[in-house]
Backbone as CSV, one residue per row, in Angstrom:
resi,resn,N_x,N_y,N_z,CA_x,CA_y,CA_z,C_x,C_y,C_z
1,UNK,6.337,-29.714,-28.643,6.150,-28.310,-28.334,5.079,-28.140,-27.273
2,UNK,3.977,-28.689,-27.400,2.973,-28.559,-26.724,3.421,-29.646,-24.968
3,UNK,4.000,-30.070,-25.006,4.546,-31.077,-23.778,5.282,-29.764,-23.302
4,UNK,6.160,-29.110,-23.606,6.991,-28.161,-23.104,6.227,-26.566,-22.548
5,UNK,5.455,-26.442,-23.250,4.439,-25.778,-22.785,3.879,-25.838,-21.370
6,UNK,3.292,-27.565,-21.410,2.532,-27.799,-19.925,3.555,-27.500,-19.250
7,UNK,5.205,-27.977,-19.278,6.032,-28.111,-18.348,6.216,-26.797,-17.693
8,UNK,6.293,-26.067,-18.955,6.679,-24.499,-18.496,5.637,-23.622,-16.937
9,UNK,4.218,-24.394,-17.462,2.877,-23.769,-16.579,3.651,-24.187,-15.340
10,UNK,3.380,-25.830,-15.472,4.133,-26.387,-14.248,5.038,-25.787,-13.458
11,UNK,5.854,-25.323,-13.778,6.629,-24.590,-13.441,6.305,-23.744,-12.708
12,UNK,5.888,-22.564,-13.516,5.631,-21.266,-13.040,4.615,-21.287,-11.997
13,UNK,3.272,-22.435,-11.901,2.650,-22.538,-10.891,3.139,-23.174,-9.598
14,UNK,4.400,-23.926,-10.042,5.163,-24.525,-8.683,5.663,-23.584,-8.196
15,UNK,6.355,-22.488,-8.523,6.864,-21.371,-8.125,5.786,-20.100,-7.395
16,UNK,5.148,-20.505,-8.015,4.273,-19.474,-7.272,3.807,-20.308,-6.029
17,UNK,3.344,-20.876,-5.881,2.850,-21.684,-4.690,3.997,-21.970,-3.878
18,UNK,4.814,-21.851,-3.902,6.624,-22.449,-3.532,6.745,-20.751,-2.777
19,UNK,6.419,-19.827,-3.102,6.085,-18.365,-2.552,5.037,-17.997,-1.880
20,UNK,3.922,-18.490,-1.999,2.967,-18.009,-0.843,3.457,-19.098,-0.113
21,UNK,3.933,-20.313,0.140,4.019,-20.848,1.240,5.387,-20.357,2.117
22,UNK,6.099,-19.837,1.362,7.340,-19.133,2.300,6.899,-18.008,2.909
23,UNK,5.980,-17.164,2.001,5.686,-16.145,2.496,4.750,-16.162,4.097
24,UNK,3.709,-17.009,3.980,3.245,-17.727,5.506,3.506,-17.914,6.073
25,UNK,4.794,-18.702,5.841,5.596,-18.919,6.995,5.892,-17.983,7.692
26,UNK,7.170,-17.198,6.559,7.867,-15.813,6.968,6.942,-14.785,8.078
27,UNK,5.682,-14.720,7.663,4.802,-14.015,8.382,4.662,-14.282,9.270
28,UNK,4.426,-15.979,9.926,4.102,-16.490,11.444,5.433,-15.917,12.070
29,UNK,6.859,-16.478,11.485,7.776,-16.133,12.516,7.999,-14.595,12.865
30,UNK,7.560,-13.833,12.116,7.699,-12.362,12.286,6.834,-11.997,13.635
31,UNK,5.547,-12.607,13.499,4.759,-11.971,14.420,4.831,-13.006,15.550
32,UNK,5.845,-13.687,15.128,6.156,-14.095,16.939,7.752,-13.659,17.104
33,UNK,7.876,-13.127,16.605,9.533,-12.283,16.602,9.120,-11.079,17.869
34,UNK,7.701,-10.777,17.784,7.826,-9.076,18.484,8.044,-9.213,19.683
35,UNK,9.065,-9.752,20.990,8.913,-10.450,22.187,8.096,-9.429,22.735
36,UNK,7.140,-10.810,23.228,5.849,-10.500,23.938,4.611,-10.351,23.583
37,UNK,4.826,-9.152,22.226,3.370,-8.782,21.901,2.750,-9.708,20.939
38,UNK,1.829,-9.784,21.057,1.230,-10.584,19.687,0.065,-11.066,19.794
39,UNK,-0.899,-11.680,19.032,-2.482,-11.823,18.718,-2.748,-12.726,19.433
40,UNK,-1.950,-13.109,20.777,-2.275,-14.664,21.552,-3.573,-14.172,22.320
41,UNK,-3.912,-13.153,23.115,-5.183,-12.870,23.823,-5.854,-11.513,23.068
42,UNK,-5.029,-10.629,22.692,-5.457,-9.782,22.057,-6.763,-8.465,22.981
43,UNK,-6.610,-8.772,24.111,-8.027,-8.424,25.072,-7.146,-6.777,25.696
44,UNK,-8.418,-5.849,25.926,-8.355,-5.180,26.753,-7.624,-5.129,28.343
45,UNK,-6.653,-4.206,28.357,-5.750,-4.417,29.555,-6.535,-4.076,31.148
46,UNK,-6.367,-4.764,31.966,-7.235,-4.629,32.869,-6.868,-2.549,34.081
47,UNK,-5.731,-2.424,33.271,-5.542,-1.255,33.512,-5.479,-0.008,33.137
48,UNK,-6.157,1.410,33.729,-6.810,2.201,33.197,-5.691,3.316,33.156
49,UNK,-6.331,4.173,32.539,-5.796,5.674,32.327,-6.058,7.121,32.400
50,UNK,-5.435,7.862,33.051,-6.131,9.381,33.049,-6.527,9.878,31.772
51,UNK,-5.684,9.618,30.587,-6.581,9.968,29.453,-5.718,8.962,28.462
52,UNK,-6.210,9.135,26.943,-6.186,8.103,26.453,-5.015,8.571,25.138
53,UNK,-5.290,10.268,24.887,-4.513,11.004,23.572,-4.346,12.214,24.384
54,UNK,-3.328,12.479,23.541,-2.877,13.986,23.711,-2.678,15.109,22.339
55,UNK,-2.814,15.783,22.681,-2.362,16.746,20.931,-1.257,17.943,21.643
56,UNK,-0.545,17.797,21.453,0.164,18.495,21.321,-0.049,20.128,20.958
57,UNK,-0.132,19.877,19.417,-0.411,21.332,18.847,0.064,21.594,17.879
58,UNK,0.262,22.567,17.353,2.374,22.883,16.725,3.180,23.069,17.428
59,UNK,4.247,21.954,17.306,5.354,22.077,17.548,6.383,22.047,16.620
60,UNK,7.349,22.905,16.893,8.681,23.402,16.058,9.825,22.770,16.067
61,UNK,10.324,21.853,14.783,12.067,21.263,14.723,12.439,22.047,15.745
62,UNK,12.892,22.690,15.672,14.022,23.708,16.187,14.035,23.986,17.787
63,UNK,12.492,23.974,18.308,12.705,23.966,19.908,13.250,22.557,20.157
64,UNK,12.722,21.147,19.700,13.269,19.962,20.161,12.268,19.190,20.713
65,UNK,12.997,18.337,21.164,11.853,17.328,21.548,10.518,17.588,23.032
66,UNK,9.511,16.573,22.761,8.208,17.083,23.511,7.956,15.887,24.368
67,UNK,7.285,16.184,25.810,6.888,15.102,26.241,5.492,15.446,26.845
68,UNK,5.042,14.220,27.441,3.727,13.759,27.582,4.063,13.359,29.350
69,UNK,3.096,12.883,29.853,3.021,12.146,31.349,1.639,11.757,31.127
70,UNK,1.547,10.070,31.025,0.023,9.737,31.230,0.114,8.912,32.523
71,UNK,-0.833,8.672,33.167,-0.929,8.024,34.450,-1.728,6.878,34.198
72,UNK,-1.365,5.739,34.640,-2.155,4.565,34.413,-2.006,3.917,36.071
73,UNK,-3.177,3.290,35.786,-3.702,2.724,37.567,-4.276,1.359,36.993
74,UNK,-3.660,0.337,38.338,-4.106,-0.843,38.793,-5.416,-0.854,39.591
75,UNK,-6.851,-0.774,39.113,-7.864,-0.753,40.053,-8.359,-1.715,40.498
76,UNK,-7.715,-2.954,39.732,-8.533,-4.037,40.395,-7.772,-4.535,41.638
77,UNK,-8.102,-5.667,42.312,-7.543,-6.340,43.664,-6.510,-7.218,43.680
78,UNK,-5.856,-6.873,42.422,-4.465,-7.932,42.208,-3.343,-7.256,41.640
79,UNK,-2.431,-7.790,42.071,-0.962,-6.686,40.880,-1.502,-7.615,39.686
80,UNK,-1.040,-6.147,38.719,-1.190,-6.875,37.193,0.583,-6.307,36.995
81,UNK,1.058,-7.568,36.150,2.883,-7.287,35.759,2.787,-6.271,34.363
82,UNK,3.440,-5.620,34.457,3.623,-4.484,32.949,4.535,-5.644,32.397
83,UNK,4.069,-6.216,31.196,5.731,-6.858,30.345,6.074,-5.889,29.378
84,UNK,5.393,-5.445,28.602,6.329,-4.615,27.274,5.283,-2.876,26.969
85,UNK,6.737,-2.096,26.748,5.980,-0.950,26.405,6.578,-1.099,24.891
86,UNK,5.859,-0.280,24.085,6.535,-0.404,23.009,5.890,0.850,22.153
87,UNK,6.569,1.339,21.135,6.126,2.781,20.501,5.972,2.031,18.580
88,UNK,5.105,3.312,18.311,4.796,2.586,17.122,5.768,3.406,15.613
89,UNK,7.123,4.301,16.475,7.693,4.752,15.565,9.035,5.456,16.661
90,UNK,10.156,5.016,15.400,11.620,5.632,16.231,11.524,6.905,16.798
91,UNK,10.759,7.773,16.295,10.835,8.973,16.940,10.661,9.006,17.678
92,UNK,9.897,8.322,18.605,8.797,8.199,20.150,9.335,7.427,21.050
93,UNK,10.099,7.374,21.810,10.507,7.276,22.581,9.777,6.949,24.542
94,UNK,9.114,5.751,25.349,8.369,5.333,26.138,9.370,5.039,27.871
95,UNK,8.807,5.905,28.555,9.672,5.512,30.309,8.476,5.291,31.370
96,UNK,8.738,4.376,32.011,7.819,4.227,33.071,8.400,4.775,34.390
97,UNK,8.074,6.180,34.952,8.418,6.441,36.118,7.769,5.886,37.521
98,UNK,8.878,5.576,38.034,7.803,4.946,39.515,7.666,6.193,40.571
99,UNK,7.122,5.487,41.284,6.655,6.331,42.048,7.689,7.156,43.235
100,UNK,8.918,6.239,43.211,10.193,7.098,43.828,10.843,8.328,42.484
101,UNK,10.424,8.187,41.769,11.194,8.876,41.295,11.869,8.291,40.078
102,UNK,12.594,7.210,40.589,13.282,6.116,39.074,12.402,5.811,37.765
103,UNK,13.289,5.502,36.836,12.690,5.406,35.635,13.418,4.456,34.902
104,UNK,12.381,3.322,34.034,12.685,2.613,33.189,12.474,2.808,32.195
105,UNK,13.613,2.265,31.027,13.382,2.896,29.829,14.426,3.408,29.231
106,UNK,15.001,4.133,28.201,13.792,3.856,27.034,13.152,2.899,26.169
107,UNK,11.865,3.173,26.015,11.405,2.014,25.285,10.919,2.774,23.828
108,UNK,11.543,1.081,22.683,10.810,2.057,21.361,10.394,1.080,20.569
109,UNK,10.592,1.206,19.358,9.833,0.718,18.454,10.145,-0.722,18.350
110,UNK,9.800,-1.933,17.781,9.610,-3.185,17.815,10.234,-3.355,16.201
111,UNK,11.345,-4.022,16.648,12.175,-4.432,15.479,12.899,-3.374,14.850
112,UNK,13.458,-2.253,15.981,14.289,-1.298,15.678,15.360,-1.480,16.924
113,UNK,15.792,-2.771,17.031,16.613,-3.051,18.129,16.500,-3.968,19.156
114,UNK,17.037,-3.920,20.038,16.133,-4.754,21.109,14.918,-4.167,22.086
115,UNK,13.996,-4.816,22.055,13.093,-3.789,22.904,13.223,-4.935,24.376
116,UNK,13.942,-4.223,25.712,14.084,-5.098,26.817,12.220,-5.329,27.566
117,UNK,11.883,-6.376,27.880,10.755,-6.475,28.889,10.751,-5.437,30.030
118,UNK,10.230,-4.940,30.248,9.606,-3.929,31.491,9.260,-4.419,32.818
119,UNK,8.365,-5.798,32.590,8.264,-6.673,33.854,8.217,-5.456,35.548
120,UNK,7.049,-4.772,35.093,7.120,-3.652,36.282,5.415,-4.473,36.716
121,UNK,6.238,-4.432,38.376,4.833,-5.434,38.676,3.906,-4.024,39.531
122,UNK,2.440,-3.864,39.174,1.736,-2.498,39.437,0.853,-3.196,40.569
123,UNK,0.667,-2.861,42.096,0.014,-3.378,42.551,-1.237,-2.847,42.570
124,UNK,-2.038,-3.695,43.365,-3.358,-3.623,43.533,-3.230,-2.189,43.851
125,UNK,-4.233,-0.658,43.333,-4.771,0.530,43.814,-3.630,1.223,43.294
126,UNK,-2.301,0.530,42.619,-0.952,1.883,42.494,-1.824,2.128,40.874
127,UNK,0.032,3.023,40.856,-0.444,3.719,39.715,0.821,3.893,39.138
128,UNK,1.108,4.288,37.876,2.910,4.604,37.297,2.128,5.856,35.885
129,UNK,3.702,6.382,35.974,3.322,7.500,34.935,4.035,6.777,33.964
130,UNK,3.585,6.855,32.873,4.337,6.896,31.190,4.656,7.894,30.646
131,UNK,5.810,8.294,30.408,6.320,9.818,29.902,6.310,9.129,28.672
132,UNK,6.066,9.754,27.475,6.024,9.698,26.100,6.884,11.003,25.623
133,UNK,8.060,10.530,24.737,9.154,11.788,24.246,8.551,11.729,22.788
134,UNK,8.616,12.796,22.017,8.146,12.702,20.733,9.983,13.434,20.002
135,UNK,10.189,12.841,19.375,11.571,13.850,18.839,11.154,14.212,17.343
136,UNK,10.525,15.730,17.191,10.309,16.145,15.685,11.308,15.604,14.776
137,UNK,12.481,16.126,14.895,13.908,16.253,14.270,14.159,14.837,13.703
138,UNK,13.881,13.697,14.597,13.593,12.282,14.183,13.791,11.749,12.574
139,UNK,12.726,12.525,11.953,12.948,12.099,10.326,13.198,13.607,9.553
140,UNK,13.985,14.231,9.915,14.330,15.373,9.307,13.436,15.832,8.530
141,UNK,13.840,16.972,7.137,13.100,17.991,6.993,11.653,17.529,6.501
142,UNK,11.786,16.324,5.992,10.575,15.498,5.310,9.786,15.430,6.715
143,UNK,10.030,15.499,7.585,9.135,15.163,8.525,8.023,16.508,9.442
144,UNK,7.983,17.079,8.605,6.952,18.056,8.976,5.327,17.839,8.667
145,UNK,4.623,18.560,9.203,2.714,17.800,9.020,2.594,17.470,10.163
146,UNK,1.419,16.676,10.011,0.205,15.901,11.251,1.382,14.332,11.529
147,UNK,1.414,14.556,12.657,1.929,12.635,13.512,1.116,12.610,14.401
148,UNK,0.784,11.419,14.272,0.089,10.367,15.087,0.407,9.047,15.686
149,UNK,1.303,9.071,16.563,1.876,8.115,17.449,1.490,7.233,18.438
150,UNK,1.760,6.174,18.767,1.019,5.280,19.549,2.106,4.413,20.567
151,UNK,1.727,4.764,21.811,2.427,3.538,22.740,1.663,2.492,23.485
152,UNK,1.887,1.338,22.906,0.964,0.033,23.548,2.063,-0.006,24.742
153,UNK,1.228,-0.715,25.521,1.779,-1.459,27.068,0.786,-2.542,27.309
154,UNK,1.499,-3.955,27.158,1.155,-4.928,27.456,1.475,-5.618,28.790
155,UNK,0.141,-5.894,29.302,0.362,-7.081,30.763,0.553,-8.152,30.464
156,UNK,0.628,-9.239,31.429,1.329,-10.401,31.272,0.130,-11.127,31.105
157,UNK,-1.468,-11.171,31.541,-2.210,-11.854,30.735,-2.556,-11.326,29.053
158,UNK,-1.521,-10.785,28.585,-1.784,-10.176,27.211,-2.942,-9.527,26.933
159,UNK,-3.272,-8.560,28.239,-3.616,-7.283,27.373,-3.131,-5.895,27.519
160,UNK,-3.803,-5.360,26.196,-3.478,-3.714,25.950,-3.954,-2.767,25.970
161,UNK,-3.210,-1.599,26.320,-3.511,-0.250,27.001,-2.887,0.310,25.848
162,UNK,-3.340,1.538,25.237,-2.527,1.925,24.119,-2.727,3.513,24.073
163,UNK,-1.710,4.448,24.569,-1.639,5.839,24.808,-1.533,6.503,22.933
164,UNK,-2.274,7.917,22.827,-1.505,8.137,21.369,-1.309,9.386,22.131
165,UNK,-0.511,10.174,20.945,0.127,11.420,21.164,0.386,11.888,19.570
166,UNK,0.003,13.197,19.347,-0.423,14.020,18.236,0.291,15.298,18.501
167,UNK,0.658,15.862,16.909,1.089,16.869,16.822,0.721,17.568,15.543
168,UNK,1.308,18.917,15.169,1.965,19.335,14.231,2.934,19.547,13.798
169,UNK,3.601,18.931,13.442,5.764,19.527,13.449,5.635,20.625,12.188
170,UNK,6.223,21.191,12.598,6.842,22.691,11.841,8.255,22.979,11.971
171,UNK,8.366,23.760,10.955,10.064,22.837,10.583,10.700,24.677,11.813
């Protein structure tokens, strides 16, 4: 009886340990799943911004969706490459307009599809706008209150620039 006992511990402690080590794993490949982004430099993007948040206000389901225009500039003496924009929720929606006019995009959330590379090379002194779409309607009626949204944009020496955008949704 008592032999069957230990076996049983045995057990249950092989199993558990047999789970945090999958689970570790599972975790590394996830966070190298996000193409592009991830904790490899983790540093401040060498490119700046006219501002950093926006608030919105209240805004109403029913008028529809809202946008933003932030301006970000290359000040230093080298192109820095844009690789990934990315939003921190389906509702939010990320375009990089150039300076003719064209636009790339949309860009959204990370692991809600494919998110394509951006690879927009910003030269030395330019500048590109980021339109940020917010869509209330997004998570229906449950989705009324305070949002707080976030769009990172990563360069190709891995760092980040990270715009938010705020509201009130009212149904």
């Amino acid at each position: 009886m008592k032999t069957k006992t230990i076996i049983n511990i045995l057990i249950i402690i092989l199993v558990f340990a047999g789970l945090f080590v999958w689970g570790y794993f599972a975790k590394k490949s996830d966070t190298a799943s996000v193409q592009g982004v991830g904790d490899a430099n983790n540093s401040e993007s060498l490119l700046t911004m006219s501002e950093a948040s926006y608030d919105f206000g209240a805004i109403s389901m029913k008028d529809g969706n809202v946008s933003k225009e932030f301006t970000i500039t290359n000040p230093t003496g080298e192109a820095i490459t844009l690789k990934t924009v990315l939003t921190s929720c389906m509702c939010t929606s990320a375009f990089i307009v150039n300076p003719d006019g064209s636009t790339k995009g949309p860009f959204g959330m990370a692991g809600m599809g494919y998110a394509p590379p951006v690879n927009e090379i910003i030269k030395a002194g330019e500048s590109r706008v980021v339109r940020a779409v917010f869509d209330p309607n997004a998570h229906g009626p449950a989705g009324v209150g305070r949002i707080d949204r976030f769009i990172t944009l990563t360069d190709a020496s891995g760092g980040a620039l990270q715009l938010e955008i705020k509201a009130l949704v009212t149904p």
